[in-house]
N, C-alpha and C positions, 0 to 999 in steps of 0.2 A: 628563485625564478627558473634557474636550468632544471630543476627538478620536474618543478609544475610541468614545463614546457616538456620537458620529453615525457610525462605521463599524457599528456595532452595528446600529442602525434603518436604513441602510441595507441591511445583510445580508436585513433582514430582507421589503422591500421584494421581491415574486415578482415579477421582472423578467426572463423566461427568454427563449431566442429560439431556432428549430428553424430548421437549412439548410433552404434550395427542394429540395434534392437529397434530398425527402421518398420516395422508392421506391427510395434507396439505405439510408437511417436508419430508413425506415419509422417513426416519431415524429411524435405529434402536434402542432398548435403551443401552447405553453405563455402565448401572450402577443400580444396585438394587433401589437404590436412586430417584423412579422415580413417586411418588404419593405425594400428600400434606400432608399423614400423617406421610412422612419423617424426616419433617423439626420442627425440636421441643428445638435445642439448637445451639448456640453459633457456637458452633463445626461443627455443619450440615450447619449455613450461610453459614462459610468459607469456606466449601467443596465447598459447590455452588459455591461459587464468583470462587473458583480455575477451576470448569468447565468453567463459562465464556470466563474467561483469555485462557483455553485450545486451543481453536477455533483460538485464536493464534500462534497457533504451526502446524496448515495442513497444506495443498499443496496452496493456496490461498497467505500466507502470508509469504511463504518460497521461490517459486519463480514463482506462477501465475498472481501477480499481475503486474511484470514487463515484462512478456510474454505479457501478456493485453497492459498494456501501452507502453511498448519500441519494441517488436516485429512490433506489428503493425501500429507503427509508422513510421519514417525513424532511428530508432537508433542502428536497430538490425536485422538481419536473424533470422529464425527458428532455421536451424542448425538440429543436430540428424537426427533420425530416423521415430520420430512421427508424422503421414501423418496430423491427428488431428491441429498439432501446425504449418502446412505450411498454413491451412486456415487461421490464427493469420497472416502472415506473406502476402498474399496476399489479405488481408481485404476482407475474403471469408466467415467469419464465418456460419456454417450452424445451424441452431437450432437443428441440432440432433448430434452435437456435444457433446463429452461424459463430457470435462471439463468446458465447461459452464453449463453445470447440474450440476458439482461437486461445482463450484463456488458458485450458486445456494444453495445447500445443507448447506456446510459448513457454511456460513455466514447468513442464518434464524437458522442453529442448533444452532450461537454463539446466538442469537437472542434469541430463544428459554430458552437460561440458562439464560440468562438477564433477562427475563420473569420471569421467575419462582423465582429468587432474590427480583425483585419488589415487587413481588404480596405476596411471602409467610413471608419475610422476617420482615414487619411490624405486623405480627401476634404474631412472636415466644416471648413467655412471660421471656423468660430467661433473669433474669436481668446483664446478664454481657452484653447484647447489648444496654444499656443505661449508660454507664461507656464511659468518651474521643467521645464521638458521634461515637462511633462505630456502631450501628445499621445505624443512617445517615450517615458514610461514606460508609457503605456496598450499601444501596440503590445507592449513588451517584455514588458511582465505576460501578456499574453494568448500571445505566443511561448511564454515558459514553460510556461504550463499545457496549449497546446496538446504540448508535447515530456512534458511528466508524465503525459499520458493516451495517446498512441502508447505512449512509455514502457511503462505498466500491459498494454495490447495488446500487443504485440513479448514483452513477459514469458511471456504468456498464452498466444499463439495463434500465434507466430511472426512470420516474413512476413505482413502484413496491407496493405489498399487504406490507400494513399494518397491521402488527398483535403486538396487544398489551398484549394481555391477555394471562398468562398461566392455563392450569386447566378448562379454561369455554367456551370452544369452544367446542361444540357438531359435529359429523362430518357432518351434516348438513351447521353448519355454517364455519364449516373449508376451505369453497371454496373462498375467501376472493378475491374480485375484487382489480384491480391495482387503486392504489391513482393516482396522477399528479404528476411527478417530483415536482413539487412547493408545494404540500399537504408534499409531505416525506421530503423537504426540512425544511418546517414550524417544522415538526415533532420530525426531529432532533435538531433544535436549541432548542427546547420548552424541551426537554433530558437534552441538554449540558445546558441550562438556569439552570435548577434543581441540575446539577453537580456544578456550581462554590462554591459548600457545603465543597467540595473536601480539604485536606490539602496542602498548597503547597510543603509541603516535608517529607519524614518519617524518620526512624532511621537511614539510611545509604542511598550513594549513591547509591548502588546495587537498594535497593525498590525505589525509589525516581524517578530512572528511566525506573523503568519495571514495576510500576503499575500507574494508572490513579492520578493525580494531577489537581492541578486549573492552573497550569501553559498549562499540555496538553489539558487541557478545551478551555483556551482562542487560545492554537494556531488551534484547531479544528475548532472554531466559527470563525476564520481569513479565513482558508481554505474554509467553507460553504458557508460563504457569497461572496468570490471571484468566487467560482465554477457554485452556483446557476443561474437559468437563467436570473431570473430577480437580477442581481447581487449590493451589495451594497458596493462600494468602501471606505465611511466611515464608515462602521462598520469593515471594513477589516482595513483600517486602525485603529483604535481602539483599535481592539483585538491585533491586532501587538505589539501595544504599550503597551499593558496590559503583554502581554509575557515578553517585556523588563523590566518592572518594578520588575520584580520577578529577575530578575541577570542573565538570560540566554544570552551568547554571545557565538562568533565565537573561537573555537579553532584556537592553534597559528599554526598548522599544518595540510591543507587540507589531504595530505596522512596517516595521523599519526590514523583518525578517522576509517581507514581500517584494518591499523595492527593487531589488536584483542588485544590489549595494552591501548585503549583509548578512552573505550564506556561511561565511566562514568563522560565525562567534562562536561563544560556548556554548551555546545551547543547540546545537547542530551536532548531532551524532552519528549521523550517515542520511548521503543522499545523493542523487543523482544527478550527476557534473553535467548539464547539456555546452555545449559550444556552437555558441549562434556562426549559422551561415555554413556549418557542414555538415556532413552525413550524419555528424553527432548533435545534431539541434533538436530544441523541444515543438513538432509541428501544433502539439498539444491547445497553447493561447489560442491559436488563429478560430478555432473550433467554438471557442469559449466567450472571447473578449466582443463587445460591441463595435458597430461601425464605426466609431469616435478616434480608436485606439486599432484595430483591425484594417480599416481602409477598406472593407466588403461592406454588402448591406445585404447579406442572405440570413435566416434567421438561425439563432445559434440554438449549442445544445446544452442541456443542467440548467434550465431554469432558478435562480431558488428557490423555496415555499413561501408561500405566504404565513406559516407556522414559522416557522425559524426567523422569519422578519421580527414576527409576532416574540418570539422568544427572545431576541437580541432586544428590544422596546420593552418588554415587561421587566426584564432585568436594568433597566437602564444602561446599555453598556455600548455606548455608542462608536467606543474606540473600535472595538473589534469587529463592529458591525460596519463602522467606516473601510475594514482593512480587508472585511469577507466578501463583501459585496458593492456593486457599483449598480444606482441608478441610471438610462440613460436612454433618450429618444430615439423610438425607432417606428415604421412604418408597417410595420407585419403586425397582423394578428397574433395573437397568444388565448390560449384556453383559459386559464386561469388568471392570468393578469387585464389583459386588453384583449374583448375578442372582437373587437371591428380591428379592419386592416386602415386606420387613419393613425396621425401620430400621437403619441404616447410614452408615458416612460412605464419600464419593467424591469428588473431585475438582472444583473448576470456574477455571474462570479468572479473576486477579483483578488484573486490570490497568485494566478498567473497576468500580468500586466504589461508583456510585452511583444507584441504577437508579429512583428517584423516579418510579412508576409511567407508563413510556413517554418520557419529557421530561428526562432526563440533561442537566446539562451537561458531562459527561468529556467532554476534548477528545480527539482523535486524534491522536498523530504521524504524520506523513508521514516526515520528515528530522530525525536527531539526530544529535550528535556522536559519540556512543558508539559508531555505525554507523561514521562515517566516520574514529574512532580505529582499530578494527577492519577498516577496507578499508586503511589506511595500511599497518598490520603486515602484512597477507596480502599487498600489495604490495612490501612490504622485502623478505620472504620469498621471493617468487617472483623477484627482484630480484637476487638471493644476496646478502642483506645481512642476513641474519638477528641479527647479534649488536644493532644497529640496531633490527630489526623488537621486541626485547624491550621496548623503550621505551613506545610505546603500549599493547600488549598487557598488561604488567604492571600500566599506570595504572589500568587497565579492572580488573583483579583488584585492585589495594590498596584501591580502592572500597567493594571487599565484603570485606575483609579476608583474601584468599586468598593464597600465599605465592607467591612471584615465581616464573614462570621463567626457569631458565638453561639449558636448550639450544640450541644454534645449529643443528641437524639441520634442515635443510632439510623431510625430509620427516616428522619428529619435527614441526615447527613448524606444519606445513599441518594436521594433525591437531589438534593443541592450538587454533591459531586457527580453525578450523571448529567447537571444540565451544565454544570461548567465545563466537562467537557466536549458536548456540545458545541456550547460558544465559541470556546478555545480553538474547537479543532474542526468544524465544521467547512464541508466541502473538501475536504483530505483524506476522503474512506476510512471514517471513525464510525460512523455513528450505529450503523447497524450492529456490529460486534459489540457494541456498548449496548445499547439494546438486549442484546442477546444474554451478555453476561450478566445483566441486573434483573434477568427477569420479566422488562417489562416491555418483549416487542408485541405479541400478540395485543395487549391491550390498547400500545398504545398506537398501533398502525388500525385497530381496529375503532378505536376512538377521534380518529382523525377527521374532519371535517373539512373536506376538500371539494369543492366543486367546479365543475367544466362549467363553461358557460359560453353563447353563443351570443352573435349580433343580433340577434333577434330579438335579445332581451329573458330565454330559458334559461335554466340551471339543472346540470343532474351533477347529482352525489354521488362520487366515488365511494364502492364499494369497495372492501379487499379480501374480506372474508378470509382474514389471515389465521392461519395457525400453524401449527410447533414442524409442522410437514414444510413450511414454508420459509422456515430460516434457513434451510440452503438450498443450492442450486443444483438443478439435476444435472444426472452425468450426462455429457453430451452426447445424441445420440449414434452420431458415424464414432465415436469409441466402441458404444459397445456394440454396433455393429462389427469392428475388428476385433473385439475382445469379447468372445461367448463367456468369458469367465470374469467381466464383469456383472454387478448387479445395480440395480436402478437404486433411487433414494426413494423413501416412502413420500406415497403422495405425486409423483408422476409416473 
């Protein structure tokens, strides 16, 4: 508990720090803390490393990353009020859109402190960072997170600048050209390669799963290599297996990992510690949760789909669909669900379940096992070893009490594992990347049968007129405004 507790008050501690390469981030500085003749003990790493981990706690990782991925997929409506996040929702996005520049930000500022960890942190002569490879785990911590947030970019945006260095970037050279998807992909492994320095566990559960490990290393390098274009299935499988060997498995209760009772099991392999009622809380719920459970009656935002309803019913699989989503009465309109403003029940997402007016402490998954059970299968699969790939696949299913499969159909089984995870993982910023990776987003946002529909009794059909221009996001436009030596994404 003395552990938790002082990583706790540390967290808490706004110790942030912004790269010199200020007209490349364009960021403010968050902290006095912000020259190299800062960093001169033990004390000032740590501060560092705590900025890092800070970049964890924005709007990106509280609830944009699932607006990205399940909005604009089929998993989710806009919802609200936010005209911005109906472009998300009808795969419009425009480059002058205000939170893909935020996304943009936040994720080089986390970069930025990662930066500055590397680079200064092998200087400082204080010998308490050569005591337990404390100095080498600080670097590796900060490797990782620095490879977690390209990561989240590379997802996003594609090819993106490369910037390694803090401190020595003159604003001459701060205009940094985009790499190739496949350069920032090398980039990142070549990080996480450097991380497996990492412990795989610290004094308590608390730290063990809210800071960087070897275990969240390997499930990383499972995720990189499935994602990447030129993708490798045995090294995903590899890393898979490398995850298991550390003792990470399936909680005995799919619903139990959302109560806010049961972040700390084995199947938790990094996530984001929020602490209700301070600067470190998740304002996230409040945005999300119903009047019932929120104490507001304004109308929220992530709708679900009426497809992904659809999906959780066709599969029979009412555990998961009890644990993803909550029914519940409300007085607004809604386009797709209820469009008279009388009462009705609709949809909201109920993965975050405790919305304590702004100051949640539901924490965030980053990495869990039930991801990386689910990358194993889809690896055996692609692997032709399907009769194998049943093994984890089914675990996933006996969970929620679903009846095993037994196909060996290669392409029977790429189908079956794309919708479990789906199920699995839906509303979590899965689903489009899975999408992506199997091939089948164009068809199937193009095959989507979704319609608006008005009090008056009309209906019009969303179009999406999706295609392969449309799986990422363009680069934000005040970027390349600052940066002539970026380039757009095809197709904006």
């Amino acid at each position: 508990m003395k552990t938790k507790f002082r990583f706790m008050v540390f967290l808490m501690i706004i110790t942030t720090i912004v790269s010199s390469c200020k007209k490349f981030l364009d960021v403010a500085p968050e902290s006095d803390a912000t020259t190299g003749n800062a960093y001169h003990t033990a004390a000032d790493a740590d501060a560092a490393l705590i900025g890092a981990y800070q970049t964890l706690y924005t709007d990106y990782f509280i609830w944009e990353n699932f607006v990205m991925y399940d909005v604009r997929a089929d998993n989710a409506y806009a919802g609200g009020d936010a005209q911005e996040l109906y472009q998300y929702d009808e795969v419009s996005v425009s480059p002058l859109n205000s939170r893909i520049l935020l996304t943009w930000k936040q994720l080089y500022n986390g970069i930025a402190k990662a930066n500055l960890i590397i680079e200064k942190v092998p200087e400082i002569k204080d010998p308490k960072l050569d005591v337990d490879n404390r100095r080498i785990n600080l670097i590796a911590e900060a490797k990782f997170l620095r490879a977690f947030y390209y990561f989240e970019l590379v997802r996003a945006f594609g090819g993106v600048p490369i910037v390694k260095e803090f401190g020595k970037i003159t604003p001459d050279q701060a205009n940094v050209k985009r790499a190739s998807d496949v350069e920032v992909y090398n980039f990142i492994v070549e990080d996480l390669e450097a991380a497996l320095a990492l412990p795989t566990e610290y004094g308590s559960a608390s730290l063990s799963k809210s800071k960087a490990t070897r275990g969240a290393v390997y499930a990383l390098l499972a995720k990189v290599y499935a994602q990447r274009p030129d993708r490798n299935y045995t090294k995903v499988l590899e890393y898979c297996n490398e995850v298991a060997k550390l003792g990470y498995g399936l909680h005995d209760s799919y619903d139990q990992l959302f109560d806010g009772l049961n972040y700390h099991t084995r199947e938790t392999i990094f996530l984001v510690q929020f602490i209700a009622n301070t600067p470190e809380a998740n304002w996230g719920p409040q945005l999300l949760l119903p009047p019932s459970i929120s104490g507001d009656d304004w109308r929220k935002y992530v709708t679900p789909s009426k497809n992904l309803i659809a999906a959780y019913d066709a599969a029979g699989d009412k555990q998961r669909k009890a644990a993803t989503i909550l029914m519940d009465e409300v007085e607004w309109s809604d386009e797709f669900w209820k469009p008279c403003a009388t009462s009705g029940e609709i949809p909201f997402p109920y993965k975050f379940r405790h919305a304590n007016a702004w100051a949640s402490g539901d924490h965030v998954y980053l990495l869990r096992y039930d991801d990386i059970l689910l990358l194993k299968a889809e690896a055996l699969n692609e692997l032709n070893r399907g009769a194998e790939a049943l093994e984890p696949l089914n675990a996933i299913r006996k969970r929620v009490d679903l009846d095993d499969i037994t196909t060996t159909s290669q392409q029977e089984l790429r189908d079956i594992i794309l919708n479990e995870r789906r199920l699995e993982l839906a509303l979590e910023g899965y689903r489009w990347d899975d999408l992506i990776r199997t091939g089948k987003l164009v068809s199937t946002m193009n095959n989507l049968q979704e319609f608006k529909l008005t009090c008056s009794g009309t209906s019009t059909k969303m179009i999406y007129n999706m295609n392969n221009n449309k799986s990422l996001m363009p680069v934000p436009q005040g970027e390349m405004n600052r940066n002539p030596n970026l380039t757009q994404n095809p197709g904006f």
